[in-house]
N, C-alpha and C positions, 0 to 999 in steps of 0.2 A: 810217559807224560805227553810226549808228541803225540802217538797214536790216538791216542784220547781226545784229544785238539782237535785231531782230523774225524774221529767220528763224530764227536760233535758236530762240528760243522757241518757235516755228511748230515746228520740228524734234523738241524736248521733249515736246511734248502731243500730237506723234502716236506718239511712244515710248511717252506713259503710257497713250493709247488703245489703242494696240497692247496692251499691258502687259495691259491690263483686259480687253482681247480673249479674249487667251488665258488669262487668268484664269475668266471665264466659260466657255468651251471646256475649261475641265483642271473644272472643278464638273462640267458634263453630262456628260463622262464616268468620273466615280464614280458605276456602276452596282451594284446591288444585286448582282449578278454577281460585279464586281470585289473590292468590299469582303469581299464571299464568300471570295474566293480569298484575298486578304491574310490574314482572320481564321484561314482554313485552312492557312496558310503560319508563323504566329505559333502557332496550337493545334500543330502537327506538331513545334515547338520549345520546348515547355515553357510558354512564354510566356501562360497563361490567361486572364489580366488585361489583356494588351492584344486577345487573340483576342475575348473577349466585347464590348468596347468595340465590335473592327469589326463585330461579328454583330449587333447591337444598329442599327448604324448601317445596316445593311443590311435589316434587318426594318422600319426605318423608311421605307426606300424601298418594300420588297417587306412587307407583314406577312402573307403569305401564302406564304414564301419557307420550306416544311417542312426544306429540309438544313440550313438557317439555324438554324432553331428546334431542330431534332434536334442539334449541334454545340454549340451555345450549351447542353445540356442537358447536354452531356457536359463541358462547361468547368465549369460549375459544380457538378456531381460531385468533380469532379478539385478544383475547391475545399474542398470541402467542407462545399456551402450546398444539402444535398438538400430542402428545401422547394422552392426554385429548382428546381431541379432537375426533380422532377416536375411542377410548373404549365408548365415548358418542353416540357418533353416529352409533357405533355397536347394542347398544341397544337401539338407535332411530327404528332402522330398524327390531326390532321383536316388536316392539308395533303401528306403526307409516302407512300409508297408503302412505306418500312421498318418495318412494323411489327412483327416482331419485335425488331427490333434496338430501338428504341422502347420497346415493351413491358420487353425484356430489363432497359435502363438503369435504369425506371425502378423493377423489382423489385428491383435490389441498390437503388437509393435508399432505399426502403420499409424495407430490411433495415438497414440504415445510423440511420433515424432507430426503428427497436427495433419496427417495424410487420409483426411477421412472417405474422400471417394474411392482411393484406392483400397481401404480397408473394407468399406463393404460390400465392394466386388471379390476380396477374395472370400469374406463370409458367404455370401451369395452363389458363391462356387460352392463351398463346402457344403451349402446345403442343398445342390441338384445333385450332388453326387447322393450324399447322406441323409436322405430329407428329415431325418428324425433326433441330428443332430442338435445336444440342448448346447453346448457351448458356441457354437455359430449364434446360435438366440440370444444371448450374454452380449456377443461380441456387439451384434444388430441395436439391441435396446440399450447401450451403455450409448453408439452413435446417435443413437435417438435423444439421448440423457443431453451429450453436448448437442446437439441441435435445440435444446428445451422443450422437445416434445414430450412430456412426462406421459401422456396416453397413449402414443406409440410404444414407449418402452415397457409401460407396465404391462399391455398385449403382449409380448413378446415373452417376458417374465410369467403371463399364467401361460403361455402357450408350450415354455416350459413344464410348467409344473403339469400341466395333461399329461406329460408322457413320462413324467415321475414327478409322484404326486408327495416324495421324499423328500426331494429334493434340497437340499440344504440351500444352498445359493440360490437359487429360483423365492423358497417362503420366505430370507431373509430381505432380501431386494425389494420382492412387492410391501414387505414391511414396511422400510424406508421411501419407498416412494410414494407408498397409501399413506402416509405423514408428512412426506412434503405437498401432498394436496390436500391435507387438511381429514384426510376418513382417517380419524382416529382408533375409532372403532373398529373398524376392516383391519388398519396397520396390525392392531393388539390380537385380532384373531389370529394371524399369519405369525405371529409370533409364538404366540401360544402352540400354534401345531408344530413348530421348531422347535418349540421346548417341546415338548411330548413324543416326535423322534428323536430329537437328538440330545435326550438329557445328560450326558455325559458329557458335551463341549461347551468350554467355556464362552468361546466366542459368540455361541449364540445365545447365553446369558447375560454378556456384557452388550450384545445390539438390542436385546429387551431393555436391559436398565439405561440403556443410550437415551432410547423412544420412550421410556417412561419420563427422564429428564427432561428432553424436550415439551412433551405432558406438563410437565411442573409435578410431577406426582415422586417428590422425593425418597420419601420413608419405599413408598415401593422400588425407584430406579436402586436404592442402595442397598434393598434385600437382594435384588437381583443382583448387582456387580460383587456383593458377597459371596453368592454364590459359584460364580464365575470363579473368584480367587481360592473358595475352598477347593474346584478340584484342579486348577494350575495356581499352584502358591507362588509360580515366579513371572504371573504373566503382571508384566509394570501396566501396559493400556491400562487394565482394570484399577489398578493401582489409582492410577491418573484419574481415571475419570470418578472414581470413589473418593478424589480431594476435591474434585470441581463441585462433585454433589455436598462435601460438607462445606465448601465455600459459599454455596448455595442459599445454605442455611446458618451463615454464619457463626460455623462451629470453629472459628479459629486457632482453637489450640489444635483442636483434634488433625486439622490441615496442617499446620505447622509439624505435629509430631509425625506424618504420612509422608511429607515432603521430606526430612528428614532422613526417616525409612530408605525412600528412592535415593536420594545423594547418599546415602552410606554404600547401597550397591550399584551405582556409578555416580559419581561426582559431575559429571558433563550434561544433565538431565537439568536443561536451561528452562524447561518450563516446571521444574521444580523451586527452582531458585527466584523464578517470577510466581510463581502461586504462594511460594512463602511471605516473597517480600508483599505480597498484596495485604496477607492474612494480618502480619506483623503491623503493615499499616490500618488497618483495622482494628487494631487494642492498641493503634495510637502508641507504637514503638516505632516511632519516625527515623532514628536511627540506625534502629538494626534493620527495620525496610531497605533501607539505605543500601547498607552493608548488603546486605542479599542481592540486590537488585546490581549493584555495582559485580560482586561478585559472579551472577548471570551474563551479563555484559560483558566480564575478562574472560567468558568460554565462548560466549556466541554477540562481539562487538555489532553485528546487523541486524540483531534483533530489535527493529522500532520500535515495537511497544511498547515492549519492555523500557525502552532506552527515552520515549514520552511518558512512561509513567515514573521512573525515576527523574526528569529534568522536571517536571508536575509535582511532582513530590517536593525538592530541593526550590523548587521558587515558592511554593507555600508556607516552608517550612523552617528553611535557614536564612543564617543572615549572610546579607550582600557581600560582607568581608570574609563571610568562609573560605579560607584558602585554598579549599578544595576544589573550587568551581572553574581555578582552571585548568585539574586534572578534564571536566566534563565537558566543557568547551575546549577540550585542543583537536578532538572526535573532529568538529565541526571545523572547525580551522585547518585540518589537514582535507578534510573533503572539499573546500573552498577553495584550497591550490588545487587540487585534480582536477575541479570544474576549471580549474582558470587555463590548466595547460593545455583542455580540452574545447576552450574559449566558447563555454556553456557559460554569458556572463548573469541569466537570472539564476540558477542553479548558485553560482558562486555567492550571487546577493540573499538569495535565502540562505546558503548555509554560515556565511557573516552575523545576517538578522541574528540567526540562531545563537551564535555564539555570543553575541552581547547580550544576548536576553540573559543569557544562564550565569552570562562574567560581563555586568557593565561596567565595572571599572578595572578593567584590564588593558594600559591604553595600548597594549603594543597590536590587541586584536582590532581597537579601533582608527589605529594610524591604517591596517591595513588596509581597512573595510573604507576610510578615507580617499586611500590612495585608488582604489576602485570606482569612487567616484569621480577624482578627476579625471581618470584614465576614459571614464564613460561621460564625461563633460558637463559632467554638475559642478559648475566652480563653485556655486553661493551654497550650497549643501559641504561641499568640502571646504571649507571657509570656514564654516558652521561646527565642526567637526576639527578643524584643527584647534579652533578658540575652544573648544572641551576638555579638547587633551591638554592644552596649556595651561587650564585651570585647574584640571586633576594631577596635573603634576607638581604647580607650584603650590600644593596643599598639602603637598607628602613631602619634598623636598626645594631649599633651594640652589641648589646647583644646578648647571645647563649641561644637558646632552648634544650628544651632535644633533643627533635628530631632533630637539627642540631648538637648536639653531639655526637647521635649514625650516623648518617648521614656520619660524620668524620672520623671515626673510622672504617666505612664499605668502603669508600672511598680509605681511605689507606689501608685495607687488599688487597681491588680490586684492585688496583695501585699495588703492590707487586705480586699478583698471576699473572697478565698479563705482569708483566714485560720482557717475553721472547715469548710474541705473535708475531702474521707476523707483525703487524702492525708496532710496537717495533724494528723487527729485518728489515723490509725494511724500515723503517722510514718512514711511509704513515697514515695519519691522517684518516681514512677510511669515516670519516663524513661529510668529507666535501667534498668528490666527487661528478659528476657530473653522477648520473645514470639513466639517461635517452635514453630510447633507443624506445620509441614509443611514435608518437603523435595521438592525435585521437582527432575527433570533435563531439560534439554533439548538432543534430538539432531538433524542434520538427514544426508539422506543426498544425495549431489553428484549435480548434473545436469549431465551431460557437455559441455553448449553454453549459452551464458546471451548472446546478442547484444545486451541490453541492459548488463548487468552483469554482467561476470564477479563469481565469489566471492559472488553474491549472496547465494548459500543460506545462505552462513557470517558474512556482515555483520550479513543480518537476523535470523541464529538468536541472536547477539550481544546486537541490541538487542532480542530478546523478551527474554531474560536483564535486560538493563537495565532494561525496563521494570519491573517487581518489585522495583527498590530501594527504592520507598517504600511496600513492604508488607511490615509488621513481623513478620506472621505466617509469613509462606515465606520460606524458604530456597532461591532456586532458583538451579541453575548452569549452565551448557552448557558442551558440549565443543567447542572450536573448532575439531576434525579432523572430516573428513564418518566416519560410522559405513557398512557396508557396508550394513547393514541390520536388520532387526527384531532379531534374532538377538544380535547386538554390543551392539546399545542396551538391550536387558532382560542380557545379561550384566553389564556395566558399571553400569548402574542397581540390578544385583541385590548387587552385590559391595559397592556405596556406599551400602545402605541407604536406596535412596530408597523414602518412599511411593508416588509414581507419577514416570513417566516421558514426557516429551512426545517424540516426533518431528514435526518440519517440513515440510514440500513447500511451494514458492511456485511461483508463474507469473508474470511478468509482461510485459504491454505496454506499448507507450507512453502508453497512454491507458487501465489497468487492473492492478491488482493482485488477484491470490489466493494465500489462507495455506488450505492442508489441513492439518489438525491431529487428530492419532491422540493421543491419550491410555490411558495403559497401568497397571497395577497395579506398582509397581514388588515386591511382595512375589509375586504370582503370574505375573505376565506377560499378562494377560489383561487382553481393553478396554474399557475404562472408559466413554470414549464418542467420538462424533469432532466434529469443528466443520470447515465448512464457508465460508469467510467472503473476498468479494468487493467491492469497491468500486472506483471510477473518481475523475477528478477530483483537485483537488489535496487534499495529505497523505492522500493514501488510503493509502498504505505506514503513517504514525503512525497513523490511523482505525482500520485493521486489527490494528493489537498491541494499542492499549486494545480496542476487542473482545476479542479473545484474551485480555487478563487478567483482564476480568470473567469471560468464557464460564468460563475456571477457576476464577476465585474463588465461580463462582456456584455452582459443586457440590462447594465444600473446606466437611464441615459448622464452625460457630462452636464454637471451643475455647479452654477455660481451663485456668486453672492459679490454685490456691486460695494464698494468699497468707498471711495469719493468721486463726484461731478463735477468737471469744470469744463464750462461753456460748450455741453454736447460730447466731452471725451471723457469715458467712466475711464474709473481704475478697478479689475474685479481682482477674485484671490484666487483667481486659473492661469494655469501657465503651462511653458515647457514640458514641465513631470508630469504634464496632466493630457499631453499630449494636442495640444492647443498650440498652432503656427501662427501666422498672419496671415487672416483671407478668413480668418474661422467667422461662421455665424449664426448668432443667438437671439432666441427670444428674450425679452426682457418682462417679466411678469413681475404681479404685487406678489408682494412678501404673503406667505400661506398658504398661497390661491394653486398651488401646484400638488396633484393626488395619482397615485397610482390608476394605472385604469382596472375597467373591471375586472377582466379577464387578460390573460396575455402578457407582453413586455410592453415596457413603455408606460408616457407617463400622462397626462390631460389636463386643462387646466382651459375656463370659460374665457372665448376671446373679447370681452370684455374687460378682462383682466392682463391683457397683453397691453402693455407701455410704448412699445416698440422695440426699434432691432440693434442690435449692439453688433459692429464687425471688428476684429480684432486688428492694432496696424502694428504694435509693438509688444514682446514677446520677452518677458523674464521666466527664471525656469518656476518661478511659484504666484510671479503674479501680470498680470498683461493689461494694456491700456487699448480705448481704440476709441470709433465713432460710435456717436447714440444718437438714432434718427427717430425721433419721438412720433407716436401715433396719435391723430388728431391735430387739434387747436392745442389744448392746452398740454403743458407738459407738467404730469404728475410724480414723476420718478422722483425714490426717497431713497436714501441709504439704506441698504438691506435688503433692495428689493433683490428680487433671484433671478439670476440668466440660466437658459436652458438651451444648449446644444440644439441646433437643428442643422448646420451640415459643416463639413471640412474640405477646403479644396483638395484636390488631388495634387499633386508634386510628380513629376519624372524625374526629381533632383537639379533638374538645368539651373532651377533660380539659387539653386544655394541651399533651400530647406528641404525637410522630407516631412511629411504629415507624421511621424513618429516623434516631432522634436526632437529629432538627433539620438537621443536614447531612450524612448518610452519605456518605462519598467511594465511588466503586468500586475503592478500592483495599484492600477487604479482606474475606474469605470471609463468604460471604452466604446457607447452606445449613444446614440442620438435620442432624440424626445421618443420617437417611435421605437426608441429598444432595439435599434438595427446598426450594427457595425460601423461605427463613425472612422477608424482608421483600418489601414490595412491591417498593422497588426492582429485588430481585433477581427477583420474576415479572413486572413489567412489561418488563424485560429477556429473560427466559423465552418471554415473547409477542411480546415483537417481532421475536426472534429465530428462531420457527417462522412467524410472517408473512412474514421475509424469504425464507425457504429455501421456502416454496411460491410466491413472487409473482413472477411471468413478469418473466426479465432476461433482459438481450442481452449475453449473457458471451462477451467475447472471450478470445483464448485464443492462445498463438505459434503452434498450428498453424493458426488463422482467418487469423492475420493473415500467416503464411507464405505459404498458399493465394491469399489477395487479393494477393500481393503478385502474383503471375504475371500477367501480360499479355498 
């Protein structure tokens, strides 16, 4: 029995020697070779992250190993880590016999991290070595793309195709770019020769049906994207863009049952969940929109649009007391602390606005949004604001909170410090005035394909609309049908008495937003001015409309409206929030007599019609009294007649005040008669906003990102 123990055992440890044998023997051969091929076998399969792992492992055997180094540069592209990127591909090119391909990689990286002169110095390299090199021409014309020289690029793209006249990427490019200058015709030939080599790939079935959509030529874009999915049944793009085209045509179910399709094989497919809930609201299932849309938002909460077309939806739709609104407003409530700890306090005030739009009676969001006023020195608005809350709460309850006890307490100090305001001594309720002194409209016109957002154009024309709710001065409305064009929107604008008239264009990427903004004379038709305005990053969609409502408020001039006379001292309804100190001074004109001018900013009005001049000596945050030096013998001034901004002292702070009123919001018009920067705020906005529009960006754009999409 012993003996038998011991051979065993003896039997055991030559298994484990064996074991370790070939364990040693399976080490020596993972060659730098081998690990090559696996990591080539994992990049060929999407798999980047484990491909870099083996190249890595293999540079460690081999660091002299150029395919190694060249591959591993191109995974981490395909990541999207292009510092990596080029340091890889630096030293692809001292071991590696590819160097343009090399080179090539590492000029879209350069282009990638916004390095354009450097990137087309190394293309420019690559092609005195190689002159017949077509991907250096790629690299060239995509620079040309961000610079917006679409005729430089499309040169470049046939000078391609001369030297392969095959080319996939070269026909499909000038496709796309002979469409975004309008040769339709041309675009559809170039296509056509792509289909006729390369009938076997989908992708360049699905850039036909793209450019048919764009066309408006549905029934054709959707034979096409058919086609694409018959010979890749798992490609989603096509999927995608085969719902935008039945959304097109308001086939709603049939989108509904597609979108579906896609969240069955991935759940996370946020623009499935916004294309659904669009469709749903479209056969007027407001609920289950709902539901979808919400649902979209718990996978990807930063989607705007999305997140404007659900808060659009829920103020149309439900009632005030839905308990829900303040799951949807706490989004906005938590962003409003981040603005605050980052002491961005209009940031913080828009995303307050927001959250009482979507939950007005939620008082605990309105004590905050209170207490942000006094913090920023609006007592008589916070005033205002606590006697709300006291009233919405002694409606639901009577028992006192603490916070309705300090509430009270601050309430009556307030009420005692202002008891000798203007308000006070004219007996003028200042809140309930009517200050409105401009109307404006805003249009937008449909862009026939939007693969990130359908309806985009009409969500976000919405919420520029929205945004201007808490600007007491404008009146502004949008049409929620796309207008054909210029033509429609100055009729419609002309017939509704607007001052002026905005129209919209957006673009956007996944990783970029643009608002082009035409401003128009709504009495003459003629342009006013235009704004140009871009941003990336999160809430660049909100960044972009508060832009846009300064850029307008900054050249609506400041107007009154005279309130009561007594013995040469008005009372008007401008104040403090309106950015209006002591020293400010205005025309005082008859009531009507004030008209946009023809062309340009600014406003005109016959001096004949001029009263005389009003200078401000006392200063409430909504309404301000001063002198009235009447023009002429007789004095004709009536109540209602209208003051008009013509200048602001300057301040160095020494006296005590700033031409900001202590806390000017930008939410309200900030321009003198001539339309020119009446406070600093309003020209250091002025500057920074001709800073942007000259300072070298790397604006993407659907058709950059069409383009790179091609493989």
């Amino acid at each position: 029995m012993k003996d038998r123990f011991i051979f065993c055992k003896k039997i055991v440890c030559i298994v484990l020697l064996a074991g370790m044998g070939a364990c040693g023997l399976f080490a020596q051969s993972q060659t730098a070779y081998s690990l090559y091929q696996k990591a080539n076998a994992l990049q060929q399969r999407g798999d980047y992250y484990g491909a870099v792992e083996s190249y890595r492992e293999a540079l460690m055997l081999n660091s002299r190993y150029g395919d190694a180094w060249y591959n591993l540069s191109v995974c981490t592209y395909n990541l999207g880590e292009y510092d990596l990127c080029i340091e890889y591909a630096d030293n692809a090119a001292k071991y590696s016999r590819n160097v343009s391909e090399i080179g090539n990689l590492k000029g879209m990286a350069l282009i990638s991290l916004g390095r354009l002169d450097e990137a087309k110095v190394v293309f420019n390299d690559v092609l005195k070595k190689y002159p017949n090199d077509i991907d250096a021409r790629f690299g060239l014309a995509e620079l040309n793309l961000y610079n917006g020289s679409l005729t430089s690029a499309e040169r470049l793209y046939l000078d391609a195709l001369k030297r392969d006249n095959r080319n996939r990427k070269a026909l499909l490019s000038l496709a796309l770019v002979s469409a975004e200058e309008g040769k339709n015709d041309i675009a559809e030939r170039y296509v056509n020769q792509a289909i006729e080599y390369h009938n076997g790939d989908p992708e360049v079935y699905y850039l036909a049906s793209y450019l048919a959509t764009k066309r408006g030529e549905f029934e054709s874009a959707e034979r096409l994207v058919r086609s694409a999915i018959q010979i890749s049944p798992n490609y989603d793009k096509a999927y995608e863009l085969l719902a935008s085209i039945l959304y097109s045509q308001n086939r709603y179910n049939e989108v509904i049952d597609l979108c579906d399709y896609r969240i069955g094989r991935n759940r996370n497919l946020t623009g499935a969940w916004y294309l659904k809930g669009l469709s749903q609201k479209g056969l007027k299932d407001n609920e289950a929109a709902i539901k979808s849309f919400n649902t979209g938002l718990s996978i990807n909460p930063v989607d705007e649009v999305m997140r404007f077309a659900l808060e659009q939806l829920v103020d149309t739709t439900l009632a005030i007391e839905d308990s829900r609104r303040n799951e949807w407003s706490s989004f906005h409530i938590n962003k409003a602390r981040e603005y605050k700890r980052n002491y961005d306090g209009p940031s913080e005030r828009y995303e307050y606005q927001k959250a009482l739009a979507i939950d007005p009676l939620d008082t605990s969001i309105r004590q905050s949004f209170a207490d942000m006023l006094a913090r920023d020195g609006f007592y008589e608005l916070y005033l205002q604001q606590l006697k709300f809350i006291k009233n919405m709460r002694n409606a639901v309850s009577d028992s006192r909170t603490e916070q309705q006890t300090k509430n009270d307490d601050i309430e009556e100090a307030l009420e005692s410090l202002m008891s000798d305001n203007l308000s006070k001594r004219w007996s003028v309720d200042p809140f309930y005035l009517d200050k409105t002194r401009w109307n404006i409209g805003i249009y937008f016109m449909k862009n026939p394909v939007q693969l990130l957002h359908a309806d985009a154009d009409e969500i976000i024309a919405v919420a520029a609309k929205d945004i201007f709710n808490g600007v007491p001065s404008a009146s502004v409305d949008v049409r929620t049908t796309a207008v054909s064009g210029y033509g429609e929107a100055y009729r419609q604008a002309r017939t509704s008495g607007r001052d002026y008239f905005i129209v919209l264009k957006t673009d956007e990427t996944d990783r970029s937003f643009s608002l082009d903004v035409e401003v128009y004379s709504g009495r003459t038709g003629t342009k006013t001015t235009d704004m140009h305005i871009y941003r990336t990053g999160n809430d660049r969609i909100a960044k972009s409309l508060r832009r846009f409502r300064q850029a307008v408020l900054d050249i609506l001039p400041i107007r009154g409206k005279v309130l009561n006379d007594a013995s040469n001292t008005l009372l008007v309804d401008l104040g403090k929030s309106d950015g209006i100190v002591a020293g400010s001074v205005f025309d005082v004109v008859k009531k009507g007599s004030i008209k946009t001018v023809d062309t340009g900013v600014g406003v005109n009005y016959n001096s004949n019609d001029v009263l005389g001049t009003f200078t401000v000596t006392d200063v409430n945050e909504e309404i301000s009294q001063g002198l009235y030096k009447k023009k002429g013998f007789y004095d004709t001034l009536n109540i209602d007649d209208e003051i008009v901004l013509v200048k602001i002292p300057k301040s160095d702070g020494s006296d005590g005040q700033s031409i900001e009123g202590n806390a000017v919001t930008d939410t309200r018009p900030a321009a003198n008669s001539e339309g020119e920067p009446a406070t600093e705020v309003a020209a250091a906005a002025e500057r920074e906003s001709l800073k942007e529009s000259f300072k070298a960006q790397i604006k993407e754009s659907p058709l950059i990102t069409m383009i790179q999409s091609i493989i």
